[in-house]
ChimeraX commands (.cxc) that place a marker at each C-alpha (Angstrom):
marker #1 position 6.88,2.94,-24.37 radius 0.5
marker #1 position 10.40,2.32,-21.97 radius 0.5
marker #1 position 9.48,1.56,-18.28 radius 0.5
marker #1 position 10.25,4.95,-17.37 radius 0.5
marker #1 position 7.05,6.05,-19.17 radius 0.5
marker #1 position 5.05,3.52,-18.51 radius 0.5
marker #1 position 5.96,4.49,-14.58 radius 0.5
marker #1 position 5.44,8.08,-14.79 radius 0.5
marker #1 position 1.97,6.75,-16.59 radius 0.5
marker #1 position 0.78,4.72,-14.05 radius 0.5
marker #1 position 1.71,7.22,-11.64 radius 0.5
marker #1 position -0.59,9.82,-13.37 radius 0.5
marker #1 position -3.17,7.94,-13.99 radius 0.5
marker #1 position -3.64,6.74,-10.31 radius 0.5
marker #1 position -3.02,10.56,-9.37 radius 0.5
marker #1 position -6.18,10.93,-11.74 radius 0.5
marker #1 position -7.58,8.54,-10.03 radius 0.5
marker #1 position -7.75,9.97,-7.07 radius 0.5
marker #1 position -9.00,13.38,-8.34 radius 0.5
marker #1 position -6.30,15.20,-8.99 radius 0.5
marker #1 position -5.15,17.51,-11.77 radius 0.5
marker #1 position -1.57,18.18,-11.28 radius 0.5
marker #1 position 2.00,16.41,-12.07 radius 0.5
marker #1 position 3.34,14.06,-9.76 radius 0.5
marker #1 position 6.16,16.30,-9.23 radius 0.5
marker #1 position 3.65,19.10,-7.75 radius 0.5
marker #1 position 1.42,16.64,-6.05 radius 0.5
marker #1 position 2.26,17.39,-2.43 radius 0.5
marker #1 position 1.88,13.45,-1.13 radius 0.5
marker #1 position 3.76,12.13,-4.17 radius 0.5
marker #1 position 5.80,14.55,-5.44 radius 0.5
marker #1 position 8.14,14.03,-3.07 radius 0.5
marker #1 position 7.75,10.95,-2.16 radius 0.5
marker #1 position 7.04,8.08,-5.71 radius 0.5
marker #1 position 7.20,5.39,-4.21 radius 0.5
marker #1 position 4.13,5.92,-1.64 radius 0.5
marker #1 position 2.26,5.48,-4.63 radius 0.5
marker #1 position 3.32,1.41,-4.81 radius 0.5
marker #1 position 3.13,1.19,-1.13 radius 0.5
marker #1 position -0.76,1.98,-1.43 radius 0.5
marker #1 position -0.96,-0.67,-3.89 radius 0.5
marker #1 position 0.56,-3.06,-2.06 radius 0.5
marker #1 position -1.44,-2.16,0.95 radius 0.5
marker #1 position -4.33,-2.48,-1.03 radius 0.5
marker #1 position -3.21,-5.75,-2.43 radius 0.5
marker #1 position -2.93,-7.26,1.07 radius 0.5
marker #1 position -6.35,-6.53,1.96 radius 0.5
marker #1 position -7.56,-7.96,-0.98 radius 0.5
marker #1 position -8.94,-4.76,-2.37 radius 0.5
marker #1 position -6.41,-4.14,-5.49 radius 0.5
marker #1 position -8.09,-5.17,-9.40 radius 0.5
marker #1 position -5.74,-7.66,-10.70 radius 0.5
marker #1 position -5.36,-5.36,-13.61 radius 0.5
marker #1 position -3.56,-3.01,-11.16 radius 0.5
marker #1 position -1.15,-5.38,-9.77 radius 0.5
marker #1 position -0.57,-6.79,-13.26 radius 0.5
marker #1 position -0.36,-3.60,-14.71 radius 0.5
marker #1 position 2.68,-2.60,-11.62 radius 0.5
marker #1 position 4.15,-6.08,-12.62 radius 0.5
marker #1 position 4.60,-5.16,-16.02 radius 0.5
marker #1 position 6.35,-1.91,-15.46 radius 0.5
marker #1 position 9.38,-3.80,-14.25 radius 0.5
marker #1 position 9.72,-1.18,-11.52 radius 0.5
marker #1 position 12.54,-3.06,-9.98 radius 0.5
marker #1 position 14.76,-1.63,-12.47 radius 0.5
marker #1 position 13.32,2.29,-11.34 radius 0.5
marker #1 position 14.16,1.25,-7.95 radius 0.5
marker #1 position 17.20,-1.03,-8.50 radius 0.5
marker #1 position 16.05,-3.59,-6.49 radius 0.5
marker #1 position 17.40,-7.55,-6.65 radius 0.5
marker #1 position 13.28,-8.56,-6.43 radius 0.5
marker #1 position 11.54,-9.20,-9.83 radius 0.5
marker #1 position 7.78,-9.24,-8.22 radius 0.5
marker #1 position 6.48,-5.80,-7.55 radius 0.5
marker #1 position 5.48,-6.49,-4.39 radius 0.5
marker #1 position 8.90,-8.08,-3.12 radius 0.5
marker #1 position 10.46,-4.74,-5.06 radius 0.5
marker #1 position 8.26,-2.52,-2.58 radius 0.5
marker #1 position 9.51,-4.65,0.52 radius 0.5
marker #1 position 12.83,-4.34,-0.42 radius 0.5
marker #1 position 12.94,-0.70,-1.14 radius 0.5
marker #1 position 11.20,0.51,1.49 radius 0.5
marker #1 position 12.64,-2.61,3.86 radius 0.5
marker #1 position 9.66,-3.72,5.07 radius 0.5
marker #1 position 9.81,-6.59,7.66 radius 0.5
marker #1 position 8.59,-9.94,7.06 radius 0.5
marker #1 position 5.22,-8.41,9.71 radius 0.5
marker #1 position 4.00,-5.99,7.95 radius 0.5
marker #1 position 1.22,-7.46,6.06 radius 0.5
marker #1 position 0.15,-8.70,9.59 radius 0.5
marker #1 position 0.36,-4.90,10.55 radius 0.5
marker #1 position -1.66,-4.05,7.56 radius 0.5
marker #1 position -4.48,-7.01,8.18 radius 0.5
marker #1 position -5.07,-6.21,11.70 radius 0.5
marker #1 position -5.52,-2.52,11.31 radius 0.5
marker #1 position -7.38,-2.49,8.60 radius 0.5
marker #1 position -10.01,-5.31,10.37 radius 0.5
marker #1 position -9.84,-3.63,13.77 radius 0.5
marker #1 position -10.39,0.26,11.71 radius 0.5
marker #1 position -12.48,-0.66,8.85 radius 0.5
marker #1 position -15.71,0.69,10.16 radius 0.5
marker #1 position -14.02,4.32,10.03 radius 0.5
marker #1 position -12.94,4.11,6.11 radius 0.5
marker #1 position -16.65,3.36,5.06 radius 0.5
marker #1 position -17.75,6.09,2.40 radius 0.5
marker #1 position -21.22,7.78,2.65 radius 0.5
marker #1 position -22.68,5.13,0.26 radius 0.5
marker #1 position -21.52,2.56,3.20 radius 0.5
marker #1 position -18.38,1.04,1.09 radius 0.5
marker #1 position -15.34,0.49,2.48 radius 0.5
marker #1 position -11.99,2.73,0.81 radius 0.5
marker #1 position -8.84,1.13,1.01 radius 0.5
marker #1 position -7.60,4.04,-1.08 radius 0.5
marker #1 position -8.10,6.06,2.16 radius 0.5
marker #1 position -7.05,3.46,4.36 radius 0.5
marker #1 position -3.61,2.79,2.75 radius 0.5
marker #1 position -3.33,6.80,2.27 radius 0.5
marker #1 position -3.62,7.06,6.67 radius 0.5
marker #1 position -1.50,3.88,6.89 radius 0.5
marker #1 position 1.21,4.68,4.44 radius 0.5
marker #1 position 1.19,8.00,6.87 radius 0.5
marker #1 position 1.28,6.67,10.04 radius 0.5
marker #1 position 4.02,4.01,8.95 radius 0.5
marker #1 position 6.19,6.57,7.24 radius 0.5
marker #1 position 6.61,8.69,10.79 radius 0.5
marker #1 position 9.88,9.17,12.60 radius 0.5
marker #1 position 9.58,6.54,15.48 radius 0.5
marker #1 position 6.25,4.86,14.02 radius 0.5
marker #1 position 5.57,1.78,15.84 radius 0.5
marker #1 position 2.64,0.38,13.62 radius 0.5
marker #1 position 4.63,-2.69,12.77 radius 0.5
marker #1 position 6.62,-3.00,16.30 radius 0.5
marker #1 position 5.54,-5.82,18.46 radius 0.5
marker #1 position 5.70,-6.23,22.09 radius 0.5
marker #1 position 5.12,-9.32,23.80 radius 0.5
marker #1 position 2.42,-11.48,22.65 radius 0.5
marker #1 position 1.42,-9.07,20.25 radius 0.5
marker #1 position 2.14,-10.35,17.02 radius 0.5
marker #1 position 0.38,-13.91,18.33 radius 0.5
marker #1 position -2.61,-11.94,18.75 radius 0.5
marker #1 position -3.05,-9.79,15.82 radius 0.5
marker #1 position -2.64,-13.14,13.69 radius 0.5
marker #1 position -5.70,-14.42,15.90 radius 0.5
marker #1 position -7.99,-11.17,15.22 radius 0.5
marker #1 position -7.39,-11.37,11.31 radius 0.5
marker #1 position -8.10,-15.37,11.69 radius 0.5
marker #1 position -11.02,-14.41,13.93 radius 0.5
marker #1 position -12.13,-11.78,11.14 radius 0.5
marker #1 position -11.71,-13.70,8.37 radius 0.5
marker #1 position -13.71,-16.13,9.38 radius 0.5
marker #1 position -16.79,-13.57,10.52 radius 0.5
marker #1 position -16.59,-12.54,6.73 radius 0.5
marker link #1:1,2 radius 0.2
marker link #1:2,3 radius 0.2
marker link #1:3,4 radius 0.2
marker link #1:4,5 radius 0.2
marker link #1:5,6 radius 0.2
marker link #1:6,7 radius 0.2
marker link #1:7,8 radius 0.2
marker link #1:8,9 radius 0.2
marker link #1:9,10 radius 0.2
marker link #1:10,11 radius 0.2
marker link #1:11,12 radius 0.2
marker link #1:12,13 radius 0.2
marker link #1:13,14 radius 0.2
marker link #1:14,15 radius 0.2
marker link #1:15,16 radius 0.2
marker link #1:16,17 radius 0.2
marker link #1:17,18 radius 0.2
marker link #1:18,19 radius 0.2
marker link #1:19,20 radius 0.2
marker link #1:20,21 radius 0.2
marker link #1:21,22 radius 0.2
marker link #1:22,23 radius 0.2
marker link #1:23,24 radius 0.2
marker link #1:24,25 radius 0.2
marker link #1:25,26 radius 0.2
marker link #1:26,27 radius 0.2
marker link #1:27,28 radius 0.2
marker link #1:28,29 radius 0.2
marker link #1:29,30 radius 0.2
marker link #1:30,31 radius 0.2
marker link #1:31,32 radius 0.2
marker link #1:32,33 radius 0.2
marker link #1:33,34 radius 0.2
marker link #1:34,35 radius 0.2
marker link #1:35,36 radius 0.2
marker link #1:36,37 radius 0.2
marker link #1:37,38 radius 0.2
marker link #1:38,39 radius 0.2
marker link #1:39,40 radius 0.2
marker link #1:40,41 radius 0.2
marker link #1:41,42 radius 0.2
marker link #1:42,43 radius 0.2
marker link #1:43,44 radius 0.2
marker link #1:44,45 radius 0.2
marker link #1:45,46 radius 0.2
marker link #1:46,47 radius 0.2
marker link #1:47,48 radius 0.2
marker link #1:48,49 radius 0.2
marker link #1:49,50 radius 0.2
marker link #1:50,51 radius 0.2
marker link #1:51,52 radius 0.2
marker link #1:52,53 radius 0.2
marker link #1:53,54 radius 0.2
marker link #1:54,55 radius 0.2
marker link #1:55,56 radius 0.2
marker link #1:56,57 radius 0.2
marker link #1:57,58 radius 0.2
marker link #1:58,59 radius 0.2
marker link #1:59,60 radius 0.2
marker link #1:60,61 radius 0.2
marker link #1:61,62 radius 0.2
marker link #1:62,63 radius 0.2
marker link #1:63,64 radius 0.2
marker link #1:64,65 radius 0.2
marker link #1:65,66 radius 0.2
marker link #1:66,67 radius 0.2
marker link #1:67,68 radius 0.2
marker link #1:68,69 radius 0.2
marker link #1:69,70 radius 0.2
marker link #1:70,71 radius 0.2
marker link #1:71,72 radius 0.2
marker link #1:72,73 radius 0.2
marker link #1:73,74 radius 0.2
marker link #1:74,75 radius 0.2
marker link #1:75,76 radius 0.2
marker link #1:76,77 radius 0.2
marker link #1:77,78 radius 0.2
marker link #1:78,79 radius 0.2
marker link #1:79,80 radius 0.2
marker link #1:80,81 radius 0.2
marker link #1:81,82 radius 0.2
marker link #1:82,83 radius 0.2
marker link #1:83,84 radius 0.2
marker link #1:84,85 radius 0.2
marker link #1:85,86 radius 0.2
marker link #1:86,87 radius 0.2
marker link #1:87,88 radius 0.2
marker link #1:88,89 radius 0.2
marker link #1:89,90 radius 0.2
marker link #1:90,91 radius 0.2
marker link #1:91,92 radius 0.2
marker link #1:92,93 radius 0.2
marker link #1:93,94 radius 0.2
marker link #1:94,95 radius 0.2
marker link #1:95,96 radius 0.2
marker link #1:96,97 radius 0.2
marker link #1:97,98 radius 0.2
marker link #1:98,99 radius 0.2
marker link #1:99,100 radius 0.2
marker link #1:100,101 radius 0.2
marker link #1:101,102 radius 0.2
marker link #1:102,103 radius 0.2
marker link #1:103,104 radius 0.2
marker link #1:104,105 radius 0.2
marker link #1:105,106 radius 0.2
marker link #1:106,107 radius 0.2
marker link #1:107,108 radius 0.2
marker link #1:108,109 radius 0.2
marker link #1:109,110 radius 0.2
marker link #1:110,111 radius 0.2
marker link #1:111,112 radius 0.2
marker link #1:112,113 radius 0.2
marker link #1:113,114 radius 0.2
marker link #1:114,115 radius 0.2
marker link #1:115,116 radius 0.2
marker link #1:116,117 radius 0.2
marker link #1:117,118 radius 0.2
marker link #1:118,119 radius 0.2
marker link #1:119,120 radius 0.2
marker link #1:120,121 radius 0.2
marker link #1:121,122 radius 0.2
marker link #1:122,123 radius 0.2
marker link #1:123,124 radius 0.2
marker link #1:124,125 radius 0.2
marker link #1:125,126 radius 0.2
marker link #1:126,127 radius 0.2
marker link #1:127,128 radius 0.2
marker link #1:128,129 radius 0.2
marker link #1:129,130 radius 0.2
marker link #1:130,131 radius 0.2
marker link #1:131,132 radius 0.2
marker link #1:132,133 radius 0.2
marker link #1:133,134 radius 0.2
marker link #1:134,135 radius 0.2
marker link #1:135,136 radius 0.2
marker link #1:136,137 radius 0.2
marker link #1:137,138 radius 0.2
marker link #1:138,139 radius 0.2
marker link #1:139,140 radius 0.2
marker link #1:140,141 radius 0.2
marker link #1:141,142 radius 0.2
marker link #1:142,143 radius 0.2
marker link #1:143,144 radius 0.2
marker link #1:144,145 radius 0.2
marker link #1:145,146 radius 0.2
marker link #1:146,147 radius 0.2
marker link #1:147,148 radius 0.2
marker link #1:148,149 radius 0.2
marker link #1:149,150 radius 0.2
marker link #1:150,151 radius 0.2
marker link #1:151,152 radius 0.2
view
């Protein structure tokens, strides 16, 4: 299998996973936009919530060479393509410990798949400011995620 089928694999198989039947091409949140699909994964990956098959399995795709990207780990392929600042897993941390009690499922369970889904969103937005940091900001998103971590 080249990479390219192994990518458009993964791809349908997490579009499976999410309940859908369709091709990524007429999936309307991936179709026209791939590469949200990685983006969830690395979201997912920085809240600790990604199998280690799945990051293993986006390793092995070699996806840098899909995205011609200089990186060779996935997730430095993702920051580079979509330039991602050297902040954003900060971003990611503190909203998903300050919003985590609105992505619990009806069993009680929290879903990063829905969380990365509503962050990919609000990050993707023409003048998005979810990883824009005024003044003493950034110094005290890095204390709620060490403050959360440690009430884990």
């Amino acid at each position: 299998m080249n990479k390219f089928s192994a990518l458009f694999l993964f791809i349908m198989v997490s579009i499976a996973a999410h309940g859908e039947g369709m091709s990524i091409q007429d999936h309307p949140r991936y179709g026209p936009n791939p590469v949200y699909i990685f983006f969830e994964a690395y979201i997912q990956d920085v809240i600790d919530y990604l199998p280690e098959e799945k990051s293993a399995a986006i390793q092995n795709m070699d996806i840098q060479q899909v995205f011609k990207t200089g990186a060779s780990e996935w997730r430095d392929v993702v920051k580079e393509t979509l330039h991602l600042s050297k902040t954003i897993d900060v971003a990611i941390l503190d909203l998903w410990y300050r919003n985590r009690e609105h992505f619990k499922t009806e069993a009680g369970e929290y879903d990063p798949v829905w969380f990365s889904q509503i962050f990919t969103d609000e990050y993707m937005k023409d003048g998005s400011t979810v990883d824009v940091w005024p003044e003493g900001a950034l110094e005290a998103a890095k204390d709620r995620i060490s403050q959360a971590k440690l009430d884990e």
